[in-house]
Every structure is written in C-alpha cells, then in structure tokens.
N, C-alpha and C positions, 0 to 999 in steps of 0.2 A: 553162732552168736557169742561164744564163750572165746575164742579164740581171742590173743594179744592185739592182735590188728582189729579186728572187728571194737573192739573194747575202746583201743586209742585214737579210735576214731567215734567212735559214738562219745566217748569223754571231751575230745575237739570240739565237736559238735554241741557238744550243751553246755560250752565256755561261750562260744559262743552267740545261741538262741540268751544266755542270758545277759547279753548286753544288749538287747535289741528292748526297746520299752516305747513302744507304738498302741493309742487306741486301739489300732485296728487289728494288733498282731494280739494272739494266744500266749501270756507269761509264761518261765518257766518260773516255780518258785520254790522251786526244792529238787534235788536230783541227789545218788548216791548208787549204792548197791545193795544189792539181799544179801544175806548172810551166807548163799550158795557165790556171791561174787559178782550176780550179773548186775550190771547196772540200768538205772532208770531215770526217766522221768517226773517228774510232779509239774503237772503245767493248768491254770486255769479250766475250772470248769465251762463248758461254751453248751449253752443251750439254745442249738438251734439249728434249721436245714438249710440243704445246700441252698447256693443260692440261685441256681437255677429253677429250684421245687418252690422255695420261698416266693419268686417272684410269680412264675405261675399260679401258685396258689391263693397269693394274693391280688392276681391282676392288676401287675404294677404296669404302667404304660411305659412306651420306651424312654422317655425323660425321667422317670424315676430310675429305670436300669441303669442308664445312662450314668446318675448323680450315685446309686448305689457301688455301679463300676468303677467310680473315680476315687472312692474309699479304697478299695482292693488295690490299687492302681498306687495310691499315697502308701499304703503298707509293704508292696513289695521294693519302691523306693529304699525305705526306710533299710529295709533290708542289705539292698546292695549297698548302701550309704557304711552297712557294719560289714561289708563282704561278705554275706552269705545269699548264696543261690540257689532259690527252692528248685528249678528241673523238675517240678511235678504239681504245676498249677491246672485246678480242674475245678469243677462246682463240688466236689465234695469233701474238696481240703479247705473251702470258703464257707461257712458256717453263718447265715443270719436269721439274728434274733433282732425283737421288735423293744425298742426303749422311747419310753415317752409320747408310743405312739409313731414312732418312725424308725424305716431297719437301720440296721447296725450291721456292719460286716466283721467277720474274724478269718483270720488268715492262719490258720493249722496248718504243723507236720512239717516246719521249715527243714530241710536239710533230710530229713527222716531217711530218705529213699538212699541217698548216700550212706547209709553204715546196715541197712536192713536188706537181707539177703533170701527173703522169704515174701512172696506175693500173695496176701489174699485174695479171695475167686472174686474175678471182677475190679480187683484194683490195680495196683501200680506193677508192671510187666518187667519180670528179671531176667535176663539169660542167663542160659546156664553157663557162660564165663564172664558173666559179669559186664557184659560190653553194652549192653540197652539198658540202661535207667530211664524209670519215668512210665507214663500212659502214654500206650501208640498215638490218640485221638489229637492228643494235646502236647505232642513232641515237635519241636524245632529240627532242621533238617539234620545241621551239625551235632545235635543229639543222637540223632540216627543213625550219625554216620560215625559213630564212637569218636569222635572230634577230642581229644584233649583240651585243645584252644575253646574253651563254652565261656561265654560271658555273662553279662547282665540280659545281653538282647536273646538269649534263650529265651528268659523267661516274658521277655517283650511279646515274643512268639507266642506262648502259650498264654499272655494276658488278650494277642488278639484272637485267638481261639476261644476262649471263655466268653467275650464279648459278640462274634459272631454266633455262640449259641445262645445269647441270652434275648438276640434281635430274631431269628430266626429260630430257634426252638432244636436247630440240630448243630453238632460240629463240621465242621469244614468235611472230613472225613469221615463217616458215619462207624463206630464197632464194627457194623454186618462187614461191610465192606474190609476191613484190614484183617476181619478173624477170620473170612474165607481164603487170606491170603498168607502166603509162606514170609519168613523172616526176611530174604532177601528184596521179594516183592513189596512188602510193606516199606522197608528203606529206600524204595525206586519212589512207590509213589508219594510220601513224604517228600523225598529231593526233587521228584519232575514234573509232578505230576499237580496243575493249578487247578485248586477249587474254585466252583461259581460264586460270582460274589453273592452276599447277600438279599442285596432284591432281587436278584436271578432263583438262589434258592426258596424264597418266600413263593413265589409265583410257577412255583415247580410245578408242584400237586394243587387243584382246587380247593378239595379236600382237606389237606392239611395246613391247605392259608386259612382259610376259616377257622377252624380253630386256634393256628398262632395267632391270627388278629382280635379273635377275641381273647385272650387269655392278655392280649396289651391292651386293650377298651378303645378299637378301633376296626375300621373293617379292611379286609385284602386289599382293595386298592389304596385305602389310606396309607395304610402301611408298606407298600410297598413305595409310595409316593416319598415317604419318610426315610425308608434307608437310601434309596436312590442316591445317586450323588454324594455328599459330604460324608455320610457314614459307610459306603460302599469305600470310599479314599481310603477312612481314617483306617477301617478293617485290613483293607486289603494292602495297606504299606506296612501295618504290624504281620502279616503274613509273607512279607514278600521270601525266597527264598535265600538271596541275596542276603544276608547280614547286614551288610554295609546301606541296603536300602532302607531297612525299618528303623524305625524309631530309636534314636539315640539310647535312650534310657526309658523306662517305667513310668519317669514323670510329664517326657516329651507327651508321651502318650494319653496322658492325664488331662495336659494343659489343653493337645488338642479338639477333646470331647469337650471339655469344662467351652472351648471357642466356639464350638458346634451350639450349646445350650443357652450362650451368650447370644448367638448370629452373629458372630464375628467369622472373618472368614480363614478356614482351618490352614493349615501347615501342607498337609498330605494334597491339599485340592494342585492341581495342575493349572500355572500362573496365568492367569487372563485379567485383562480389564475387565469386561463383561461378567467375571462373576464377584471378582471383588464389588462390584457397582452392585450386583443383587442385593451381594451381602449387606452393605450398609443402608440400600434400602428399608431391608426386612429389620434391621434394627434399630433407625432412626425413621420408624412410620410415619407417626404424625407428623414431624418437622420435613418430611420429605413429600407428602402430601399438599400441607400449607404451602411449600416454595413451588410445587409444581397449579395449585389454585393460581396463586397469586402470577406466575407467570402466563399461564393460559388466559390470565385477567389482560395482562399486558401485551400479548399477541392478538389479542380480541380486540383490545382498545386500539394498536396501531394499524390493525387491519382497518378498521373502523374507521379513523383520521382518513386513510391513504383511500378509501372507498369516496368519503366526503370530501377530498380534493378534488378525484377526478374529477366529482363530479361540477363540483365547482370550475373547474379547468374549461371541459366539457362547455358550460354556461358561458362562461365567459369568451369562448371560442367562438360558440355562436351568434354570440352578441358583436363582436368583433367583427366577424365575417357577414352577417347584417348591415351592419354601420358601414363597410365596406360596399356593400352591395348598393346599400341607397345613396351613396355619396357618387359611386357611379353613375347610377341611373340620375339621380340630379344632372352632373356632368354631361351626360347621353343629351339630357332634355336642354341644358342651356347651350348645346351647340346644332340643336337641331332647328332646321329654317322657318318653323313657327318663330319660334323663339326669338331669331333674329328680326322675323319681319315686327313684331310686336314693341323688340328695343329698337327698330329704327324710327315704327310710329312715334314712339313716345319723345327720340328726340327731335322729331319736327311737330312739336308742339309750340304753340304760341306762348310767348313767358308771360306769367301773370299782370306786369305793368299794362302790356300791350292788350290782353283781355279787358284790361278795367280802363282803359282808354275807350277801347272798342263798346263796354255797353255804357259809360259816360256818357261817347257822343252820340250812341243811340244807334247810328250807322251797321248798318250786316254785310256792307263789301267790306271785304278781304279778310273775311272770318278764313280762318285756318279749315279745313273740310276735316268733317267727324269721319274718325274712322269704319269703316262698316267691318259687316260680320257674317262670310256665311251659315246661313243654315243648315238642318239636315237636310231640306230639300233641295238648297243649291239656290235659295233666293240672299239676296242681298239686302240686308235690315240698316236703317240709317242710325237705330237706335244702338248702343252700349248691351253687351250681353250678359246679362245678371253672372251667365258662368265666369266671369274675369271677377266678380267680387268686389265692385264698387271702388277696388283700391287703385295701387299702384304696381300692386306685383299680383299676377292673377291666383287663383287660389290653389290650381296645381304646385305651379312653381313655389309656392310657399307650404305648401304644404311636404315636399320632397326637403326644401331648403330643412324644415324645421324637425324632419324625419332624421335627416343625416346630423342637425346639431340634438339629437336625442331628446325632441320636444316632441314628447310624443301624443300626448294628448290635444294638443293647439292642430298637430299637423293631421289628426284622426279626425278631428272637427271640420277643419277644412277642404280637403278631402272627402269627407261625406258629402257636404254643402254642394261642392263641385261637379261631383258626380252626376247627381238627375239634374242639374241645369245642362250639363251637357252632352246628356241623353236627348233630353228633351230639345236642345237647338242645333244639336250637330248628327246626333245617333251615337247609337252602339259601335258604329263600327270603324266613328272615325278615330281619326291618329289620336287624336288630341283625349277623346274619351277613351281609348285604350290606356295612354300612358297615368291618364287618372286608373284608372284599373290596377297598372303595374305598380301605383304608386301605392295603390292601399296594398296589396300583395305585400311587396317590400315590408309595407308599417305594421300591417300585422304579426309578419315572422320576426321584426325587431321585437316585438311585445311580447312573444313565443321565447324569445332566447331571455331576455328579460325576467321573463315573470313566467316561468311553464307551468303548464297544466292549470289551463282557464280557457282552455276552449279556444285560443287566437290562431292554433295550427288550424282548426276545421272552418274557421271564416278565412284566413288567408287561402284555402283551398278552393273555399268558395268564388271569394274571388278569382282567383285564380283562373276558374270554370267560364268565368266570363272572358277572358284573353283567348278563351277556343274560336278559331274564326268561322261564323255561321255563313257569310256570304261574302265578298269580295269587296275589299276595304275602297271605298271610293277615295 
C-alpha cells in the first residue's frame, strides 16, 4: 500500500472521483495522507443497503427495480462521461437509502479496485499478479481475460449482471458455482459459457419462484410472464459475450428499460412488425380500442347493407321471374284454340246498327245465331256462360292480362269469380278450368315475390294441388 506506484495511482484516482458530481455517485470531499504518509479518502457518508437487500426487503415490484436501476445506470454514465471505470459493479458497492419516501441510489468505491491490492473475505477477487480485478459474479469476459483494451461496455456488462439479479434474485453465475472452480475454469466459463436467461432462471426451481415472486408482489407465473420477452432482450444484449453486441454505453442501457416502462418498443427486441404493432397497442389502449369499436361498427354495418341487398336483389328477381312466367302463360293462353275460336265468334257478330234495325223492325230472321257453350256434361246451352263475365274479354284472360301488367288485386278478383263458374259448367278437369288454376298459381307467386311472408306461397300451393290430374281431361 505504501509503495510509490500504489500511491500514484490512488492519488490519480481521487483527482479524479473528484470531478465526478452526480446525485447518484458517493462525493469525495476531502482526501490527503496520515502523518505515516498513506493516503486517504474522505467521501460522503451513505446510509444504506445494497440494493439488492433493499429491494427485497422492501418488496419493491419489478417496475420500481426497474426505475431504481435506471438511477445506477445515469450514475455510471456520468462516470464514463469523466473517464473513470468502475470494473467492480455489484449490489454492494450500490448502496440505497429511502428520501422522501422513495429510494435513492448511491454508487460507491469508483475506481477503488484499481490501486487496492488487498481482498476482503467475500469481496472483490485479486490475483496474486494482479491480473483479475473485480468480483468473478459480475466480471465482463474481457476482464477475465486480462484484456488491456476494457472499456465503458465492461461495466455495461456488470450493469446487466446487477439487473438480472435484482429480476431473478440470483447472478447469471451463482458464487457456489465459480468458487468450486479453479482460476482457469472460471475464465472459460465467464468467456463460453451462456447463462439462462431470466425467465428461464425464475422458473428453475418451484420453490424458489415463489418466494422471488413474492418478494416483487406478484406470483411465479406473473412474473415470469413479465421478464419474458423485452426484459429477457434488454438483459441478455447487456450480457452478450461479444463486446461489440451490448449496449453502446450505460445510457443506451438506461434508455432501453426507461422504453420497456414506457411500452415503447425496446432497442434490444429482434425487428418485427408483429411486435412493434403490440407495442403500440399496449401504449395507446384506449385509442386503439375506440378505432378498433368503431371499425367493427363499420364491418357490422356493411355486412348488414350487403345482407339487405341481397335480399332485396333476391325479391326483385323473383318478381321478375314471375312477371315473366305470367306474361307467358298469358301468351300460351292467347294462342291456344279456345282462344281463337272465342276471337272468331266475336268477330262475326252483328254491328250494333244492324241489331237496332233488327228489334226496330221487330223481325227475328237473320238474327246472327248466339253462340253456345259446352258444359261439363257435354250438353250444349243456348244461353251465355256466367264463366266469360258478362263482358268482352272473358275473366280468365283478363285476369292473366292484368297478372302480367302487375294488377294484381283486379286480376285476384277475377279469377276467383271465374273459377267456380267454371267448375260448375265445365268441371275440374277441363282446359279451360285448369288454365284458370294455373292462372291463380302464377298470381299468387307474383304476390309471394312481391310482398313475402303472408302466406301467398301455401295458397299458390294449394292451388297448385288442384293442377294434379284426378282423371283424364276430357
């Protein structure tokens, strides 16, 4: 300790701790030597535990660790910012105390390990030529590996070290494990040898998830739910072996937890659409809810239109195809040989002058002869048959005409009328009473495509039932 080299370097050393003037960093506020010549320190009193004990003792959840980490994380900034390199970050050179009701971090013992050649039981690991600085737990590889070239991202290393114990409750590398091993061995697995990530090591032991999960105010699977993913990243790039892979600097490392407790999406995450889109889900809720409402509003509403088209379509298709059907059957009936003989009667009728001549002079020769009519039974009636309807167009054919110009009530009426007079003088079975049959059929499915759901399918069916042939159409 007394030696010139030891000396000019510890005097190095506390030229520079006192340029560094950080909340979070321990003052020096006086330094010098004893009167035997050694020299010292004077540096703020810090009352308080590490911060691994603090947080378990206080049951701080992983968001508060999280916001307490980001402290530690700004302080060794600062650090590198004045060129000094702690090489020996652990939870009990991080010291918090409680102010105001909320912790405080302190960052002790910068540089220390550098001029101190003397290891307390249980802390920071010297060989005996000097070549390992620092605690195995929380050593970087190129530490390990006596690296001359040590940079800032050392200590990136041992900040993701601190941080995967304060999510999980142990170091990446456990003591038991590196003290049963020889010097060599320790520097293998340090360089080769990849720790499980975080929610891997949470869900190790039963046993001892349950009590890390309580001691964050959550249970085993919550918490593992919780490092999964973004905190498994952020850890495991500050660990990488790789130099070149971790985190630029102390504040990179900062920014991307402060992004994690944001819901912004981290640095360290592996590039995807798919989780970028999470991410700003989970941070824009409410507004990503309302847009997805309001569109489900608007897929419901055009589904809805395009349902009430069809059906509309559908209607009008039927009615179409209707009007088509009875414009036919009209056509079928005015070229069928009733039809004809009934327009030849009519035009050999006597013209009205010739009538009013004929009951003027009283005379009954060469009256024009009434046309007859057979019956059902096949008799021949001198009389006019109520079934023609008193007019000029008999009540079938006007009733089909006024079917196909979509007069559907006039042609429903007449048509009824029609029917049992020509049950009654022709039968069921003849032409002329079937095509009345076919004709209500027709006007009722026009009425059905029209107007559905009034019952006009199961009478045109009915009808219909009458078109069955019972016995052989005379």
């Amino acid at each position: 300790m007394d030696t010139e080299r030891v000396v000019a370097r510890f005097e190095a050393e506390r030229q520079a701790l006192a340029m560094m003037d950080h909340p979070n960093i321990a003052r020096v506020v006086d330094a010098g030597a004893t009167p035997s010549g050694r020299p010292f320190f004077v540096m703020d009193l810090v009352v308080g535990s590490p911060i691994s004990s603090y947080c378990d003792e206080n049951a701080l959840s992983v968001e508060a660790r999280l916001g307490l980490f980001a402290q530690v994380c700004n302080a060794v900034q600062h650090a590198h910012t004045k060129g000094i390199i702690h090489r020996d970050i652990k939870p009990s050179n991080v010291l918090v105390s409680t102010h105001d009701g909320k912790p405080h971090a302190k960052v002790i013992d910068f540089g220390i390990a550098k001029a101190t050649a003397v290891r307390p039981e249980g802390e920071t690991l010297f060989t005996v030529d000097g070549a390992m600085i620092g605690t195995p737990e929380c050593m970087s590889p190129e530490q390990a590996e006596r690296s001359l070239d040590v940079d800032a991202r050392t200590d990136v290393y041992s900040l993701g070290v601190l941080l995967y114990e304060l999510l999980t409750g142990s170091t990446p590398f456990t003591a038991r494990e590196l003290k049963s091993a020889g010097l060599a061995e320790i520097r293998r697995i340090i360089h080769e040898v990849d720790p499980p990530k975080p929610s891997t090591r949470i869900g190790h032991s039963a046993d001892t998830a349950v009590a890390t999960a309580a001691r964050r105010q959550t249970a085993p699977k919550r918490l593992s739910a919780i490092v999964r993913g973004e905190l498994d990243w952020i850890v495991m790039r500050a660990l990488e072996k790789d130099r070149q892979r971790r985190y630029p600097t102390a504040n990179a490392l900062a920014m991307d937890v402060q992004r994690f407790l944001s819901g912004e999406p981290v640095v360290a995450a592996p590039p995807g659409a798919a989780y970028r889109a999470g991410r700003f889900m989970r941070r824009h809720r409410a507004a990503v809810v309302g847009a997805a409402a309001v569109a489900v509003a608007l897929v419901a509403g055009a589904v809805a239109v395009a349902w009430q088209a069809t059906i509309a379509r559908g209607q009008r298709d039927r009615a179409v195809s209707a009007e088509a059907r009875a414009r036919r059957t009209a056509d079928e009936f005015a070229r069928s040989p009733t039809s004809r003989r009934r327009c030849s009667r009519r035009s050999t009728r006597r013209p009205p002058a010739v009538r009013s001549r004929r009951r003027s002079s009283g005379s009954s020769r060469g009256r024009w002869p009434r046309p007859t009519f057979r019956s059902g039974s096949g008799r021949r009636s001198g009389r006019r048959s109520p079934a023609s309807g008193g007019g000029s167009t008999p009540p079938t054919r006007r009733g089909l005409a006024r079917t196909a110009l979509g007069k559907l009530d006039a042609a429903e009426k007449d048509l009824l009328e029609a029917y049992p007079l020509l049950v009654s003088t022709r039968g069921e079975e003849h032409k002329e009473t079937r095509e009345c049959a076919k004709a209500l059929v027709e006007l009722f499915r026009a009425r059905q495509a029209s107007k559905p759901g009034r019952g006009h399918d199961r009478t045109a069916s009915s009808w219909a039932a009458k078109l069955r042939p019972t016995a052989r159409t005379r």
